[in-house]
mmCIF file as Biopython writes it, N, C-alpha, C and O atoms, coordinates in Angstrom:
data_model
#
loop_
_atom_site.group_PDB
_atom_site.id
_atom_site.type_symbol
_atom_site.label_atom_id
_atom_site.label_alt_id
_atom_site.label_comp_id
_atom_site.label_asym_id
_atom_site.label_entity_id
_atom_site.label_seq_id
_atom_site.pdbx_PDB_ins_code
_atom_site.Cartn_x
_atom_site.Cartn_y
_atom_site.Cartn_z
_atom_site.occupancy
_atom_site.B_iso_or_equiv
_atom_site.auth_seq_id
_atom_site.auth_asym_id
_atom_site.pdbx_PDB_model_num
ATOM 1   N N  . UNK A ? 1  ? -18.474 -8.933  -4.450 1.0 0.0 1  A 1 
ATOM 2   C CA . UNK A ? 1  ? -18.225 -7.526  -4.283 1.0 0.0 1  A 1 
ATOM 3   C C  . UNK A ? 1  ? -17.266 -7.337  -3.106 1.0 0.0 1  A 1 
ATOM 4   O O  . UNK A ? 1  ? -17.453 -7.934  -2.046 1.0 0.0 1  A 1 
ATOM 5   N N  . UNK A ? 2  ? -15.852 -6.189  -3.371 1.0 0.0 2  A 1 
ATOM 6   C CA . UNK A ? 2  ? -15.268 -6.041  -2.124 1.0 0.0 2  A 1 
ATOM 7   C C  . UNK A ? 2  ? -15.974 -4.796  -1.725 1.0 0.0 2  A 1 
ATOM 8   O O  . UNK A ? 2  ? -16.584 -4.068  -2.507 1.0 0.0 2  A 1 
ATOM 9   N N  . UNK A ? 3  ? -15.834 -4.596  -0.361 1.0 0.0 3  A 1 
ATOM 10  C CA . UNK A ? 3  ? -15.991 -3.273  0.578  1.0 0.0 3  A 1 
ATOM 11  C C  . UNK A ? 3  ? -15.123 -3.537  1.415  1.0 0.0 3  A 1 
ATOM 12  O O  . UNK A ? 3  ? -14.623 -4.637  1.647  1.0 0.0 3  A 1 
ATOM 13  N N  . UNK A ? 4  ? -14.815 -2.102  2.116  1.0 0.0 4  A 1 
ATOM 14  C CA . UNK A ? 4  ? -13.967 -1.214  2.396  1.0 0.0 4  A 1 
ATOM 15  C C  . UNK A ? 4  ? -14.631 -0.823  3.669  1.0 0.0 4  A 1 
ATOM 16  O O  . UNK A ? 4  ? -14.123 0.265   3.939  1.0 0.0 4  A 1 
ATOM 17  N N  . UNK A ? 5  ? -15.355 -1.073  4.449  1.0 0.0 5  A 1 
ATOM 18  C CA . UNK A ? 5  ? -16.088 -0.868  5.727  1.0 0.0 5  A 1 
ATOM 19  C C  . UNK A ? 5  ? -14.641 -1.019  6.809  1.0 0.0 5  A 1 
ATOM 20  O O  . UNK A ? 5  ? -14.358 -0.155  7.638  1.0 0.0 5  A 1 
ATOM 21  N N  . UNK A ? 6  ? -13.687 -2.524  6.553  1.0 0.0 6  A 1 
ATOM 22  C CA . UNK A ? 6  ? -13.165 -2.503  7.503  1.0 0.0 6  A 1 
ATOM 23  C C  . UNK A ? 6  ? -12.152 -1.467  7.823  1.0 0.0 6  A 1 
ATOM 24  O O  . UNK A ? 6  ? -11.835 -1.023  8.926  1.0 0.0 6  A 1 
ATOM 25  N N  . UNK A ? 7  ? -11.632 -1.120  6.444  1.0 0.0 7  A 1 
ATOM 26  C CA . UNK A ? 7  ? -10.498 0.039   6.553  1.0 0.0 7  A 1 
ATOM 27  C C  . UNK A ? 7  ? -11.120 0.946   7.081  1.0 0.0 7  A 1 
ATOM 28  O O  . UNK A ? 7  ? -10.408 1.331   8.008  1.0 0.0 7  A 1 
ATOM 29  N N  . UNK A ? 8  ? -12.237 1.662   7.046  1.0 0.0 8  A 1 
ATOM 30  C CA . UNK A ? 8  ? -12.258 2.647   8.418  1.0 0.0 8  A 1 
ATOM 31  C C  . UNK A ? 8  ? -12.639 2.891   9.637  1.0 0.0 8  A 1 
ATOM 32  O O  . UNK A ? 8  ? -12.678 3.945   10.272 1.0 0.0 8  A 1 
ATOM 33  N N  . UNK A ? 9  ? -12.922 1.801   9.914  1.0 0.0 9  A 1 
ATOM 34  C CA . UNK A ? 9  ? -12.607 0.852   11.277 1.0 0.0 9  A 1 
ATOM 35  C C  . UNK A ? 9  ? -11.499 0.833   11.800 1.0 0.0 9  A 1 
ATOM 36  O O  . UNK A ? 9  ? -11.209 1.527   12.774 1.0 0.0 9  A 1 
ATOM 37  N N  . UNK A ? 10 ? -10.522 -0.165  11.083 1.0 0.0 10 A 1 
ATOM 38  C CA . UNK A ? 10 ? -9.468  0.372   11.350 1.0 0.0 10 A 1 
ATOM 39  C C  . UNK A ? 10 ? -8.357  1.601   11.472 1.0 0.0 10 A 1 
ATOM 40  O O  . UNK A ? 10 ? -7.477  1.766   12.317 1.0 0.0 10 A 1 
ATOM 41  N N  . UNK A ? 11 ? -8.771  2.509   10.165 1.0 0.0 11 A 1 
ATOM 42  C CA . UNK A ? 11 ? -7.970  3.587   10.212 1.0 0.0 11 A 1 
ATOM 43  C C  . UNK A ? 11 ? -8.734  4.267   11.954 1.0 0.0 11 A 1 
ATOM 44  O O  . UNK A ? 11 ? -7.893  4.756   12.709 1.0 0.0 11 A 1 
ATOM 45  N N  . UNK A ? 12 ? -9.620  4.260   12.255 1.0 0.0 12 A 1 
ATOM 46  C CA . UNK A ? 12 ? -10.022 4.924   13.577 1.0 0.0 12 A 1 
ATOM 47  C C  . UNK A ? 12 ? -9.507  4.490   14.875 1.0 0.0 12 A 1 
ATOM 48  O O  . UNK A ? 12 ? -9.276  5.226   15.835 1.0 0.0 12 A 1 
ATOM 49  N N  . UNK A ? 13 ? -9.327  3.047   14.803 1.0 0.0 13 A 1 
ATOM 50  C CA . UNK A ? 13 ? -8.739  2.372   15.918 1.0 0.0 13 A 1 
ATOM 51  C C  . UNK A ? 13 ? -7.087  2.863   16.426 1.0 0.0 13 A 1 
ATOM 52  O O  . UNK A ? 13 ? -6.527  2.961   17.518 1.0 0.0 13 A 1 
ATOM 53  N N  . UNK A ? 14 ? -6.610  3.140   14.729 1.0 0.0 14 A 1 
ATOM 54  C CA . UNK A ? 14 ? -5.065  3.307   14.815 1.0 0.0 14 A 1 
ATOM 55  C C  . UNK A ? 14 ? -4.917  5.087   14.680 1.0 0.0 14 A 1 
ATOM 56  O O  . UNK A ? 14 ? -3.863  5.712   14.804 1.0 0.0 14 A 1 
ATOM 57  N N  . UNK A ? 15 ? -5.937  5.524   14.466 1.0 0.0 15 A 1 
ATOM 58  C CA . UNK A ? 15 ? -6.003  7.181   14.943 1.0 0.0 15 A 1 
ATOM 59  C C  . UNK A ? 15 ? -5.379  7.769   13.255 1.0 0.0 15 A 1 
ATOM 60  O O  . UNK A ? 15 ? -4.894  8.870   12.996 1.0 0.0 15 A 1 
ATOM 61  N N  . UNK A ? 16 ? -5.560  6.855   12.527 1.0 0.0 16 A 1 
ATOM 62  C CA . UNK A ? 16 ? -4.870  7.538   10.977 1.0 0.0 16 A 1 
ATOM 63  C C  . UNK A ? 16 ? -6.139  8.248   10.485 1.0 0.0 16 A 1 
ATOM 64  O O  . UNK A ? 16 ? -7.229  7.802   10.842 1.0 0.0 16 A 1 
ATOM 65  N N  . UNK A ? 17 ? -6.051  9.546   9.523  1.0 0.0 17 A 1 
ATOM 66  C CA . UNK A ? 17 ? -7.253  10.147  8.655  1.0 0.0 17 A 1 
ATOM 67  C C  . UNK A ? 17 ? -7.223  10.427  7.437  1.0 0.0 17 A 1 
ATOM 68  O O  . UNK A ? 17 ? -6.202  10.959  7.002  1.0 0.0 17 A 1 
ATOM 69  N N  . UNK A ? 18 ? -8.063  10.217  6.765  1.0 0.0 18 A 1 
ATOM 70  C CA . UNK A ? 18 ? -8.034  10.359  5.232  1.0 0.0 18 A 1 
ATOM 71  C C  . UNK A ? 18 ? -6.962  11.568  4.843  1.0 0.0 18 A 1 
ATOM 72  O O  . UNK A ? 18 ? -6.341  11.764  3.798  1.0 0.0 18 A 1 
ATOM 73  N N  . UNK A ? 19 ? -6.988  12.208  5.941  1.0 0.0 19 A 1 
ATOM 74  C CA . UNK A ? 19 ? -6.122  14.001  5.574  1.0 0.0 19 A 1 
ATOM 75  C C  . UNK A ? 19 ? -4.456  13.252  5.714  1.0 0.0 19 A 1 
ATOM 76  O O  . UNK A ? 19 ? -3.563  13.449  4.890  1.0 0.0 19 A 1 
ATOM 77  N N  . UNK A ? 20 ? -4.342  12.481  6.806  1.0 0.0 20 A 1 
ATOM 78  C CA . UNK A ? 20 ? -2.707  12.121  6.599  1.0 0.0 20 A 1 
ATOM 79  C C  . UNK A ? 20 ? -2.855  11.012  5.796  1.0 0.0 20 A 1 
ATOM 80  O O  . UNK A ? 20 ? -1.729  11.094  5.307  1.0 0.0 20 A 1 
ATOM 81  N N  . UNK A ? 21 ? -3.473  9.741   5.096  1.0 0.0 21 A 1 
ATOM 82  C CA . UNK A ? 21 ? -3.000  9.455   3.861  1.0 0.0 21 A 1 
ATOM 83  C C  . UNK A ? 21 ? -3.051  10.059  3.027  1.0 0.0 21 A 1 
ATOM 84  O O  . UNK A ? 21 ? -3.552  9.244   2.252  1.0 0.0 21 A 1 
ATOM 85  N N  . UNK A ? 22 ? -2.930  10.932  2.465  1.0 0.0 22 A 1 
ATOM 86  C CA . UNK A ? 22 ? -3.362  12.225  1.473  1.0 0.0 22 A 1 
ATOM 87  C C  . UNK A ? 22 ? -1.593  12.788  1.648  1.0 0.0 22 A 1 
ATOM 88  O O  . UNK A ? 22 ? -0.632  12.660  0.889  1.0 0.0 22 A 1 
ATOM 89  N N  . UNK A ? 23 ? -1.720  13.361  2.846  1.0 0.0 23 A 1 
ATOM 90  C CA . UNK A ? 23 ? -0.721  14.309  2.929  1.0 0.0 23 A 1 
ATOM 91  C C  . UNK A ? 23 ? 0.602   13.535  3.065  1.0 0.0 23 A 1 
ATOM 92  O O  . UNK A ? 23 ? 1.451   13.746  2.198  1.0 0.0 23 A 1 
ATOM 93  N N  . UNK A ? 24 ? 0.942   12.458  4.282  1.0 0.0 24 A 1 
ATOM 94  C CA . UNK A ? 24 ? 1.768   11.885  5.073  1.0 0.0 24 A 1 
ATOM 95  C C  . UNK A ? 24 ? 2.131   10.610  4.011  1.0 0.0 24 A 1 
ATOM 96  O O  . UNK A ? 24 ? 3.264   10.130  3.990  1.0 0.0 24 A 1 
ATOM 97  N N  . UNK A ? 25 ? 1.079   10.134  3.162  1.0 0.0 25 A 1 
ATOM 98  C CA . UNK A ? 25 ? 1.506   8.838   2.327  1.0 0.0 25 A 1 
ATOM 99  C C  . UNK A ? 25 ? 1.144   8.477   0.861  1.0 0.0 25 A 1 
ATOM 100 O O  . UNK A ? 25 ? 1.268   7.496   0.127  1.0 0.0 25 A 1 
ATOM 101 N N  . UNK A ? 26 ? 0.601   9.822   0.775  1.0 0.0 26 A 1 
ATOM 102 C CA . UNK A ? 26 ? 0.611   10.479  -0.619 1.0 0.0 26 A 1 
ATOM 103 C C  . UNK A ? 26 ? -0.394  9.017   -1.180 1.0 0.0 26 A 1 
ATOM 104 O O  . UNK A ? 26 ? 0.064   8.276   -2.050 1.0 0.0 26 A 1 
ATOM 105 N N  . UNK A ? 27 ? -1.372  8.835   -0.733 1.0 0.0 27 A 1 
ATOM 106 C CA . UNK A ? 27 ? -2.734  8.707   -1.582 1.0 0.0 27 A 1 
ATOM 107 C C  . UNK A ? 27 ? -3.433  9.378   -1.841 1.0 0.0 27 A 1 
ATOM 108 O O  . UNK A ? 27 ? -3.891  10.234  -1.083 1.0 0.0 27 A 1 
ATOM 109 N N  . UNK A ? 28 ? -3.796  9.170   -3.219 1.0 0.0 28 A 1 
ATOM 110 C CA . UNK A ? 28 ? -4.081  10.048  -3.538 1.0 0.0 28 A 1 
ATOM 111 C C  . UNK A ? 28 ? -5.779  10.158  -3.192 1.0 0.0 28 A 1 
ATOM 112 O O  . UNK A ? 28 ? -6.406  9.300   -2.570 1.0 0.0 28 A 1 
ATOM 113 N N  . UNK A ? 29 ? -6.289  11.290  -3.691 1.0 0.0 29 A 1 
ATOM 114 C CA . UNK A ? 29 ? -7.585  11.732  -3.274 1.0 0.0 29 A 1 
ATOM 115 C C  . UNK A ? 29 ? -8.835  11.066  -4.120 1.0 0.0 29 A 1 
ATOM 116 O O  . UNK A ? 29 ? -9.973  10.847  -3.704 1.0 0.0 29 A 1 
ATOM 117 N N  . UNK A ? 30 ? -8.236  10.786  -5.554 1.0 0.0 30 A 1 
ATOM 118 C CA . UNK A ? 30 ? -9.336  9.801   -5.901 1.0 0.0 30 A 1 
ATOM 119 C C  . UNK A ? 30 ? -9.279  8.135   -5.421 1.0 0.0 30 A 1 
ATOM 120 O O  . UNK A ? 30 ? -10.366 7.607   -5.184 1.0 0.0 30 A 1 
ATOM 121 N N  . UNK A ? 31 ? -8.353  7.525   -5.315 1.0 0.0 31 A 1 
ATOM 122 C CA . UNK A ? 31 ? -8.313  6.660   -4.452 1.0 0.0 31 A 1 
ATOM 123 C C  . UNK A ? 31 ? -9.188  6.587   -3.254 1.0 0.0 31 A 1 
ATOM 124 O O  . UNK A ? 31 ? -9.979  5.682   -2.988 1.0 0.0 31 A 1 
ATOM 125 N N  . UNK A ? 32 ? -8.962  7.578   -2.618 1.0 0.0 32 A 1 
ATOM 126 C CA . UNK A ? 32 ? -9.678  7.632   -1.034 1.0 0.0 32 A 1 
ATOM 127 C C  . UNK A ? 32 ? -11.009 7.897   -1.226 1.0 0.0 32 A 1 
ATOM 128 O O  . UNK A ? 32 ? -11.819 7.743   -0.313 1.0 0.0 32 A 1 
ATOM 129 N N  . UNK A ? 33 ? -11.401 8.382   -2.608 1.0 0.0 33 A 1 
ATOM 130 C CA . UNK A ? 33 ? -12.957 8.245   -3.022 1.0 0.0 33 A 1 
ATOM 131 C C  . UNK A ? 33 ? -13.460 7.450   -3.481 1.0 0.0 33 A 1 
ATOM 132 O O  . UNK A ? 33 ? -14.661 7.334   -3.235 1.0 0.0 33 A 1 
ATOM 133 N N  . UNK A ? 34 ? -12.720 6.362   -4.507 1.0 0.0 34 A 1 
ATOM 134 C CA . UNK A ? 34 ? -12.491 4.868   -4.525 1.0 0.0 34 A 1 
ATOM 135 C C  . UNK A ? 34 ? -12.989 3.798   -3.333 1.0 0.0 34 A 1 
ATOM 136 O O  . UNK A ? 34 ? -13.835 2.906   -3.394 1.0 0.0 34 A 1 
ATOM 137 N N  . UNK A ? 35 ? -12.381 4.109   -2.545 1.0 0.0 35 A 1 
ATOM 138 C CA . UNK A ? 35 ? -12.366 2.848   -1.657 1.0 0.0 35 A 1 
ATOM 139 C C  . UNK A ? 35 ? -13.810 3.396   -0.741 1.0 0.0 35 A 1 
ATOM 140 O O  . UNK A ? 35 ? -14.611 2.466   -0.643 1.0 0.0 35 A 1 
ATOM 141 N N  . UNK A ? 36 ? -14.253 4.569   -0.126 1.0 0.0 36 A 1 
ATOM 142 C CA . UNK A ? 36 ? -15.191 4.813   0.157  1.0 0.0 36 A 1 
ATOM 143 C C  . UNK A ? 36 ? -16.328 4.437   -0.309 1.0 0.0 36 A 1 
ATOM 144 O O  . UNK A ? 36 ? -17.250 4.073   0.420  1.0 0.0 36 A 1 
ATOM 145 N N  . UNK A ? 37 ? -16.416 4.503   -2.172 1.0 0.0 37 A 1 
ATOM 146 C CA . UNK A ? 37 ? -17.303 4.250   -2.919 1.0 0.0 37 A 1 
ATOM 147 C C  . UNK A ? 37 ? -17.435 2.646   -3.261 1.0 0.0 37 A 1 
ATOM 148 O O  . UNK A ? 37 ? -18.183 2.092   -4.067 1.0 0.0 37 A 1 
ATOM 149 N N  . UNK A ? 38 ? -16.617 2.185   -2.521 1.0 0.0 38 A 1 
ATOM 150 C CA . UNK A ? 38 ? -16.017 0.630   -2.574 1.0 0.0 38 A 1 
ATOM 151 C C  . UNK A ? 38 ? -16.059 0.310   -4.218 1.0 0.0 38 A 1 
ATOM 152 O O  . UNK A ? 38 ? -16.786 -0.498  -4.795 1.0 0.0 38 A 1 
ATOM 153 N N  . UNK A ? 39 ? -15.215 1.054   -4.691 1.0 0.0 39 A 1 
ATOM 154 C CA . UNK A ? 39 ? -14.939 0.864   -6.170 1.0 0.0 39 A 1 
ATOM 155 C C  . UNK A ? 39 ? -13.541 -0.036  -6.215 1.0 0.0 39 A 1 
ATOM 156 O O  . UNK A ? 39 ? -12.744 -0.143  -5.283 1.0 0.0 39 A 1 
ATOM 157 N N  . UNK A ? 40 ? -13.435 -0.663  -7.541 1.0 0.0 40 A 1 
ATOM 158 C CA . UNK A ? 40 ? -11.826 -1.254  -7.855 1.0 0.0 40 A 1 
ATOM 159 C C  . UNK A ? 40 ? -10.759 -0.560  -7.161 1.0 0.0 40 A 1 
ATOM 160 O O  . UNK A ? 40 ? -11.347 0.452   -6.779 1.0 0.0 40 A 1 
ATOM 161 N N  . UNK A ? 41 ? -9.549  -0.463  -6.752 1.0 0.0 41 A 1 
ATOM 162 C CA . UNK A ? 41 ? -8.603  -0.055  -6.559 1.0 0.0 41 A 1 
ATOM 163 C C  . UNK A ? 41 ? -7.389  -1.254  -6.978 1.0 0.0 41 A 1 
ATOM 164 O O  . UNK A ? 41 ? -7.715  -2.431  -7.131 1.0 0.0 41 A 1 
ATOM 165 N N  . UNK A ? 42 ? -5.911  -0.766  -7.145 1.0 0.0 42 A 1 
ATOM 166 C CA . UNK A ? 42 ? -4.866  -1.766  -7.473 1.0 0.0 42 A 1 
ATOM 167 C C  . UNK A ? 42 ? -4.959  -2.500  -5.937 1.0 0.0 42 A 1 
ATOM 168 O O  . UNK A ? 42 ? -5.555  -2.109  -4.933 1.0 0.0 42 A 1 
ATOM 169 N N  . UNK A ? 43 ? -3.997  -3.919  -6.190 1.0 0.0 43 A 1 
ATOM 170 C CA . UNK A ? 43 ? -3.415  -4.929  -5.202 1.0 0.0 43 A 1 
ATOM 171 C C  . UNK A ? 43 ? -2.084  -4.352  -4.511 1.0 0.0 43 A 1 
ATOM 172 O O  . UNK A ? 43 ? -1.462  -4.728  -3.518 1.0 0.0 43 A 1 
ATOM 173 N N  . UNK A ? 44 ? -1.831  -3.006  -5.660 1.0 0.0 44 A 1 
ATOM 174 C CA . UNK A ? 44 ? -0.597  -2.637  -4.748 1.0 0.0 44 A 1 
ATOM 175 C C  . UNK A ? 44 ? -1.157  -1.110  -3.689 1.0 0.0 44 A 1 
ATOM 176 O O  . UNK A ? 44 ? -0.259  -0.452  -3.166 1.0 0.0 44 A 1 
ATOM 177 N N  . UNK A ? 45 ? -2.169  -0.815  -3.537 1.0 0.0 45 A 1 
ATOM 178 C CA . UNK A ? 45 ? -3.199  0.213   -3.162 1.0 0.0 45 A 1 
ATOM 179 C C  . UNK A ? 45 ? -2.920  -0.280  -1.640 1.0 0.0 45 A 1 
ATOM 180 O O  . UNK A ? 45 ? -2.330  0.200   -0.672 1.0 0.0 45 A 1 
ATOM 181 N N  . UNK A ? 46 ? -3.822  -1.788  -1.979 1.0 0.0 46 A 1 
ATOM 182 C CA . UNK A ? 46 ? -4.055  -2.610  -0.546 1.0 0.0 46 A 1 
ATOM 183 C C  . UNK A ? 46 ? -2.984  -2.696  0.057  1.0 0.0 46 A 1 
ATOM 184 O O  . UNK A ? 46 ? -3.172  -2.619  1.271  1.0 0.0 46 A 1 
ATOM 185 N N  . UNK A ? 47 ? -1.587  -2.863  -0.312 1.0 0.0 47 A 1 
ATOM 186 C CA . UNK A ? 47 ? -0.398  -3.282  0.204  1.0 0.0 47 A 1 
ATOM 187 C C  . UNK A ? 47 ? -0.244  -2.440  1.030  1.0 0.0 47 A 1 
ATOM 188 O O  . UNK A ? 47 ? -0.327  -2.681  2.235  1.0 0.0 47 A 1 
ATOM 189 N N  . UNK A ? 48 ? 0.015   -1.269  0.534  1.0 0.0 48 A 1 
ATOM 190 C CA . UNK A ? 48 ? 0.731   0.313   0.986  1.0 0.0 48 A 1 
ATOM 191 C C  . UNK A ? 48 ? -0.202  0.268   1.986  1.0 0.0 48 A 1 
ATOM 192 O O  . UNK A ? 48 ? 0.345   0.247   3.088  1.0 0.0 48 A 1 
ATOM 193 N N  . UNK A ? 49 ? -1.694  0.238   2.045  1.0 0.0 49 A 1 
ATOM 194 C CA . UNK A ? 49 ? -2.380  0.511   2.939  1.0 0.0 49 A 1 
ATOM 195 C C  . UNK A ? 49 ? -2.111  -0.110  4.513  1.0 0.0 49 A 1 
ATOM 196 O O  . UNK A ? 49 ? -2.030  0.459   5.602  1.0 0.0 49 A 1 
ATOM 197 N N  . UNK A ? 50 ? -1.993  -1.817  4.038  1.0 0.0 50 A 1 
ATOM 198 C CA . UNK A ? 50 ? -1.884  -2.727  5.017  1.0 0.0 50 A 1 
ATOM 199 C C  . UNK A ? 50 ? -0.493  -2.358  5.909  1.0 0.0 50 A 1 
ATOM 200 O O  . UNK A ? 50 ? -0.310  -2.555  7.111  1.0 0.0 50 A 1 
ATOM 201 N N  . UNK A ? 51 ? 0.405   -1.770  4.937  1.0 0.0 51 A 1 
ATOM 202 C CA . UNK A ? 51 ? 1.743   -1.295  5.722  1.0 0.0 51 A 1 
ATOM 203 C C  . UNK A ? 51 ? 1.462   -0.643  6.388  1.0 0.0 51 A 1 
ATOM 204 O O  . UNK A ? 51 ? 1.427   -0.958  7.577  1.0 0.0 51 A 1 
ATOM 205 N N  . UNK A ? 52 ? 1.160   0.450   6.009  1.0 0.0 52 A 1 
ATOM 206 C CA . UNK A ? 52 ? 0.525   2.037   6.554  1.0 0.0 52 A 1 
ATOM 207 C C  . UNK A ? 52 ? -0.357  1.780   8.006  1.0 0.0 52 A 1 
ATOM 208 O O  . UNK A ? 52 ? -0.242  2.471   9.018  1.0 0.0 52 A 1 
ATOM 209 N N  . UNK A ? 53 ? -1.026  0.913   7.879  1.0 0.0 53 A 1 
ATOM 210 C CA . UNK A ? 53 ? -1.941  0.829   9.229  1.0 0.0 53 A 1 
ATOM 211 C C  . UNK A ? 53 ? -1.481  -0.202  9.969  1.0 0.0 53 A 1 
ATOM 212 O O  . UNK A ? 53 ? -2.022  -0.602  10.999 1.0 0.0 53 A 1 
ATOM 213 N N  . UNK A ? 54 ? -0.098  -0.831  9.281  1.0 0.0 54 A 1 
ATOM 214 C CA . UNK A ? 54 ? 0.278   -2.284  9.900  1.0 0.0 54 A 1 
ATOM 215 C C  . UNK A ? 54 ? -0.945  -3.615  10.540 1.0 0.0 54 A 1 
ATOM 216 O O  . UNK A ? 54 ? -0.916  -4.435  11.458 1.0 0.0 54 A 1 
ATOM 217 N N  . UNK A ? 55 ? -1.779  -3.297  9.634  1.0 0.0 55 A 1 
ATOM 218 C CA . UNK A ? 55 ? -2.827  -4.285  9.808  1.0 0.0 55 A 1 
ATOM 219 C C  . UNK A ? 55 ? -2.107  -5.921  8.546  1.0 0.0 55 A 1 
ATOM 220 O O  . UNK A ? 55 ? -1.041  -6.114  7.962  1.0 0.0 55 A 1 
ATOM 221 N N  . UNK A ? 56 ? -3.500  -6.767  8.674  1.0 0.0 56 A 1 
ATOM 222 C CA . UNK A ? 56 ? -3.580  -7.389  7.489  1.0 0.0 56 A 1 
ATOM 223 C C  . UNK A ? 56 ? -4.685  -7.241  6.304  1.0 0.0 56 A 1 
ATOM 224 O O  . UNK A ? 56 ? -5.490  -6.310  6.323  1.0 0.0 56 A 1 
ATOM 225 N N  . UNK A ? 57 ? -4.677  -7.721  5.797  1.0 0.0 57 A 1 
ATOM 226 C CA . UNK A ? 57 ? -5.617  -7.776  4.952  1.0 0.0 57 A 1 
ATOM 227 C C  . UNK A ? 57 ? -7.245  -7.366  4.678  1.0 0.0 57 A 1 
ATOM 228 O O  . UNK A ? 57 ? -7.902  -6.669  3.906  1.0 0.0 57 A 1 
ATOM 229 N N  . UNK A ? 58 ? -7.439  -8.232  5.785  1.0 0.0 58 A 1 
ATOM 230 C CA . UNK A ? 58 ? -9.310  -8.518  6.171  1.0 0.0 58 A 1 
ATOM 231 C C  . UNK A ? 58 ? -9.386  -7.576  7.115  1.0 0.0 58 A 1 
ATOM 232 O O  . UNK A ? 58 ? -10.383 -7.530  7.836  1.0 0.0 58 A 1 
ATOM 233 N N  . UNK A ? 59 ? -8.195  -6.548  7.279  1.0 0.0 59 A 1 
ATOM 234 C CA . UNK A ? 59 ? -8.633  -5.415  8.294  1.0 0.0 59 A 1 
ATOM 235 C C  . UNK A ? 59 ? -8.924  -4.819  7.823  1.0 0.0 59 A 1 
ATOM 236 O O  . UNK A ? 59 ? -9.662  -4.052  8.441  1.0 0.0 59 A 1 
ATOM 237 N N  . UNK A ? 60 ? -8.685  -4.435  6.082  1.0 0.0 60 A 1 
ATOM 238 C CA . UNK A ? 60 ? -8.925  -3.359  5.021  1.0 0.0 60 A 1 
ATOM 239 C C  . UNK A ? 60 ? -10.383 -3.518  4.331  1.0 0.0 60 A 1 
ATOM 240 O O  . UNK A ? 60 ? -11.220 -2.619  4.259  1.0 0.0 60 A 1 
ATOM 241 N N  . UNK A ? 61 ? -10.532 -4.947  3.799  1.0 0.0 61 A 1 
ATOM 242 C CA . UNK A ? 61 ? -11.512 -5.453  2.754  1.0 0.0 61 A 1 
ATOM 243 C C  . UNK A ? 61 ? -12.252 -6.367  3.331  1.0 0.0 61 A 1 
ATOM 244 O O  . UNK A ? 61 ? -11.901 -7.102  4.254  1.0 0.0 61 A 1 
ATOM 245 N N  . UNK A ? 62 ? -13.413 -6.334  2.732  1.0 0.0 62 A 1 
ATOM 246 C CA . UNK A ? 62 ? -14.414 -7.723  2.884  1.0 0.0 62 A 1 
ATOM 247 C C  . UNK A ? 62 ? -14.820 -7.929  1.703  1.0 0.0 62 A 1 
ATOM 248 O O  . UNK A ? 62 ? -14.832 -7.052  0.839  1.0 0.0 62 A 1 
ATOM 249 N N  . UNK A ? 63 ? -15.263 -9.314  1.503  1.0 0.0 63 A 1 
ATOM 250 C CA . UNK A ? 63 ? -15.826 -10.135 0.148  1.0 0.0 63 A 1 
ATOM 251 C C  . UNK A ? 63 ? -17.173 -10.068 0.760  1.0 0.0 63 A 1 
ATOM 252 O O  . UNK A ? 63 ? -17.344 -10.459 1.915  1.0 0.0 63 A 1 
ATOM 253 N N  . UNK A ? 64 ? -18.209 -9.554  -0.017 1.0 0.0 64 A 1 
ATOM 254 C CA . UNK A ? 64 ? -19.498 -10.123 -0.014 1.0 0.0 64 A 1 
ATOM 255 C C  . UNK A ? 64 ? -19.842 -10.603 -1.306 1.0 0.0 64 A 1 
ATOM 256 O O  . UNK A ? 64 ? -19.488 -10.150 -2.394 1.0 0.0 64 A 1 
ATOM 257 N N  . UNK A ? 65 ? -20.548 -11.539 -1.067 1.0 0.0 65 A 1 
ATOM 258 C CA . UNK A ? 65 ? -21.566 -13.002 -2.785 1.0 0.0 65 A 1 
ATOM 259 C C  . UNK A ? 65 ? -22.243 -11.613 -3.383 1.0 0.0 65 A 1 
ATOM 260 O O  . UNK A ? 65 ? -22.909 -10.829 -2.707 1.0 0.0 65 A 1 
ATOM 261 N N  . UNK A ? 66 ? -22.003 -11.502 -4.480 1.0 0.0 66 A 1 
ATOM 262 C CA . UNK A ? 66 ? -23.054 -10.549 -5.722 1.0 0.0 66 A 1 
ATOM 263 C C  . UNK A ? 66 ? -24.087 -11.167 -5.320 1.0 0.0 66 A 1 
ATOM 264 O O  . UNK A ? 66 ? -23.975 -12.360 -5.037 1.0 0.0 66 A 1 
ATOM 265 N N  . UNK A ? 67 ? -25.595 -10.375 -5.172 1.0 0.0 67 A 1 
ATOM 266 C CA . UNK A ? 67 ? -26.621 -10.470 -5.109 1.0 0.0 67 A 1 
ATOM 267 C C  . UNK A ? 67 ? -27.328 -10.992 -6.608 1.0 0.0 67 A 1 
ATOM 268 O O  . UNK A ? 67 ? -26.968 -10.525 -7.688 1.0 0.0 67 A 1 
ATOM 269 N N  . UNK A ? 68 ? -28.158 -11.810 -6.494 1.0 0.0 68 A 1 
ATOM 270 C CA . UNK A ? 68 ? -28.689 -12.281 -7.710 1.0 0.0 68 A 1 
ATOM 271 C C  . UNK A ? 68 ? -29.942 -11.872 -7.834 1.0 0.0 68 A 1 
ATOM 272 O O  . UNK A ? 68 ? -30.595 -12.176 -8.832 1.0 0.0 68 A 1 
#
């Protein structure tokens, strides 16, 4: 399972808010309910993001093992 814990971590560190990716980088609003809900999103989602906050990767997402 991915989650999305780190992206708003980070978006807080770097002072970005769900209201300026929305407005400022045009993600859209189900997206940003997406990743909250740590649902699927595209690989090109993550990209834009990682630009956007000039982070990497593992600043956005984490892998956790499916529970059995």
């Amino acid at each position: 399972m991915i989650i999305y814990e780190r992206l708003w971590e980070t978006m807080r560190r770097k002072g970005i808010t769900t209201y300026q990716l929305r407005e400022n980088y045009n993600i859209d609003s189900r997206t940003i309910r997406r990743l909250k809900d740590n649902e699927n999103v595209t690989v090109q989602t993550l990209d834009k993001l990682c630009n956007i906050l000039q982070c990497r990767l593992e600043d956005v997402a984490e892998h956790l093992p499916e529970k059995e």
